[in-house]
N, C-alpha and C positions, 0 to 999 in steps of 0.2 A: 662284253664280258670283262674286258683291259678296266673297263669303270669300275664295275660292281666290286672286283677286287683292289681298287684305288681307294676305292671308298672304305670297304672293311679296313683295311691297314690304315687309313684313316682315323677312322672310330677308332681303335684299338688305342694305334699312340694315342691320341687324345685322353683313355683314360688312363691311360699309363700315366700321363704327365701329372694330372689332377690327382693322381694319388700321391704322386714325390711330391707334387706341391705341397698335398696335405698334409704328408708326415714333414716336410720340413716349418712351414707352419703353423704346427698344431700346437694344440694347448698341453699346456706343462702336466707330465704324469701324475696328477694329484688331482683333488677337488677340495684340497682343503682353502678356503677365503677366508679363513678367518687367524688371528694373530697368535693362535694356542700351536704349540710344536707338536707334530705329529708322533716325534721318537720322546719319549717318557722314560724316567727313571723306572727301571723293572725288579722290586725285591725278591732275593727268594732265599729262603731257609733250608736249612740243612742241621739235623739233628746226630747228637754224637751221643753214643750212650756207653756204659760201663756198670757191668754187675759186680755189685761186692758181697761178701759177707759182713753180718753186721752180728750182736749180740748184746745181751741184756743192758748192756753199759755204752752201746755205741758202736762205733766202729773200733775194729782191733787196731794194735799200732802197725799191725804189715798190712792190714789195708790202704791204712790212713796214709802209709809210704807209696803202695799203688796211685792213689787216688792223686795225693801231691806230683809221681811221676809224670803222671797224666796231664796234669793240670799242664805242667810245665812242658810237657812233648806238645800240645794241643795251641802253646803261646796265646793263654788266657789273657785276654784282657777287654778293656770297656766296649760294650754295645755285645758283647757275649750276656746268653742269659742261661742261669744254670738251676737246674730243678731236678724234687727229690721224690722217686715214685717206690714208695714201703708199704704192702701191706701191713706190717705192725703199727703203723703210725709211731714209730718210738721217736720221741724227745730225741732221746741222745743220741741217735743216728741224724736226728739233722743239728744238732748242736754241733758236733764234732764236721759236720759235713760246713758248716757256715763259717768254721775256725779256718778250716782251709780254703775254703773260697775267699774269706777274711786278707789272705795272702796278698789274694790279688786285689785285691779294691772290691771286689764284688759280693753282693747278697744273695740268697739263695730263696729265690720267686716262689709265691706258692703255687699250687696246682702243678701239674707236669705234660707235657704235649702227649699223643697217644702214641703209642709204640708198636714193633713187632714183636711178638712172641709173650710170654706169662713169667712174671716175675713172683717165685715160690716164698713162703715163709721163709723165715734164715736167711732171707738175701734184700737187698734194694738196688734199684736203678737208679744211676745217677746220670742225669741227661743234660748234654752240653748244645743250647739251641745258638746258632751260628746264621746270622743274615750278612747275603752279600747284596749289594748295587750295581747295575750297569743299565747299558741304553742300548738295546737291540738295535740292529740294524744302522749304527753311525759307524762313520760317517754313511750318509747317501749321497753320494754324486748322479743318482737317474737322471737329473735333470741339466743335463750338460748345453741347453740352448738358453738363446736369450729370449726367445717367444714365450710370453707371459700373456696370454689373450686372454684366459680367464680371473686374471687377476689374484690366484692364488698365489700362496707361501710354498716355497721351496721345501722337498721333502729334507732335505739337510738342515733346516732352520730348526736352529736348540739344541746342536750336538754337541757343539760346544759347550754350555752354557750348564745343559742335564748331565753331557757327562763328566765335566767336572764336579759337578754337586755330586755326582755318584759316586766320585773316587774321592774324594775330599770331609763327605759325613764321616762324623765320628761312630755315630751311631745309625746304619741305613734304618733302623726300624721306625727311626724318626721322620724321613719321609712318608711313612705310611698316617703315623700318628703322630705328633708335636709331644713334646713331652707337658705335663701334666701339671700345674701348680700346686704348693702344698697350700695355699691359703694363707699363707702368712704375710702382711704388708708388711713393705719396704718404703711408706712415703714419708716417715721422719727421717730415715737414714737419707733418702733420695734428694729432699725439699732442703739439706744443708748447704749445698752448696748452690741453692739456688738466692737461700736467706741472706748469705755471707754478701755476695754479689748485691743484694739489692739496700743493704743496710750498711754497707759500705758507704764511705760520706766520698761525694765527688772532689777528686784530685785538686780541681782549682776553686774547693770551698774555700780556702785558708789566705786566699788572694795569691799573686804571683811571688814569687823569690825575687828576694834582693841581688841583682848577680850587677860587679864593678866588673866598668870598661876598663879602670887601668891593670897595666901589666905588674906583676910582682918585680921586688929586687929594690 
């Protein structure tokens, strides 16, 4: 009987150990093996809006005071995109809407993102679309051993790397999408000073200078 229980407590430790074994040798929390970073820049938007009154001529001038308040409470500036939702479609509500936005460096986009609620005759919405960046989940330290059996990347690999590009865009929409070219070449402007450099005549064309050993005086 003294055996049969020698031997159970036996087995037991046994897999006791095999399992600390395992977890202290086991493969890194990931299965990622390949050299792309798990944690990725993450966009998200956030939309600001404001109803005004508007009228045959545009916006009045105590809107247009609102709207400037706003602009400037709101600390407009580049990678902001601003758009004008009117059922009347009137001109001069976006003329006057683009003079202020003008303020700040910025245009006023067409179309407008979808909103809550109904915006009635006599009024427009004017909507302020707002992208931020970051990188969920960095830093990741999960992986605090040096057993690497699977050969994978660390899940902290690229947090550095994305979250500085995250906090550092001017514009986060731009990681989503590069910006756009207008079509216009730049390879006469570009090709100058490649010309100058190669149409340049070599320094020691004209042979060496005359340069005297003796000393002055």
């Amino acid at each position: 009987m003294a055996k049969a229980i020698n031997r159970k407590l036996a087995g037991t430790l046994t897999v006791s150990l095999s399992l600390v074994l395992g977890a202290c040798v086991g493969g890194m929390p990931t299965d990622n093996r390949s050299l792309e970073s798990a944690r990725q820049p993450v966009v998200e938007r956030t939309n600001f809006t404001l109803d005004v009154s508007t009228s045959g001529d545009g916006l009045p001038v105590s809107e247009q005071q609102r709207v400037s308040g706003w602009f400037e409470a709101m600390g407009l500036g580049y990678g902001d995109r601003i758009s004008l939702e009117d059922p009347t479609a009137n001109p001069a509500v976006r003329e006057d809407l683009a003079a202020l936005a003008g303020r700040h460096g910025l245009l006023v986009s067409e179309g407008s993102p979808v909103t809550a609620g109904y915006v009635n005759p006599g009024q427009a919405r004017i909507v302020v679309t707002r992208s931020t960046a970051s990188v969920p989940g960095c830093p990741d330290w999960a992986a605090n051993n040096e057993a690497n059996t699977s050969n994978a990347t660390y899940p902290g690999y690229g947090c550095a790397v994305n979250g500085n590009l995250a906090a550092m865009v001017a514009n986060p929409e731009d990681l989503i999408a590069g910006q756009k070219g207008t079509g216009e070449t730049t390879v006469t402007t570009s090709t100058k000073a490649i010309k100058a450099y190669r149409e340049q005549a070599p320094t020691g064309a004209g042979g060496l200078a005359e340069v005297s050993t003796k000393e002055g005086g």
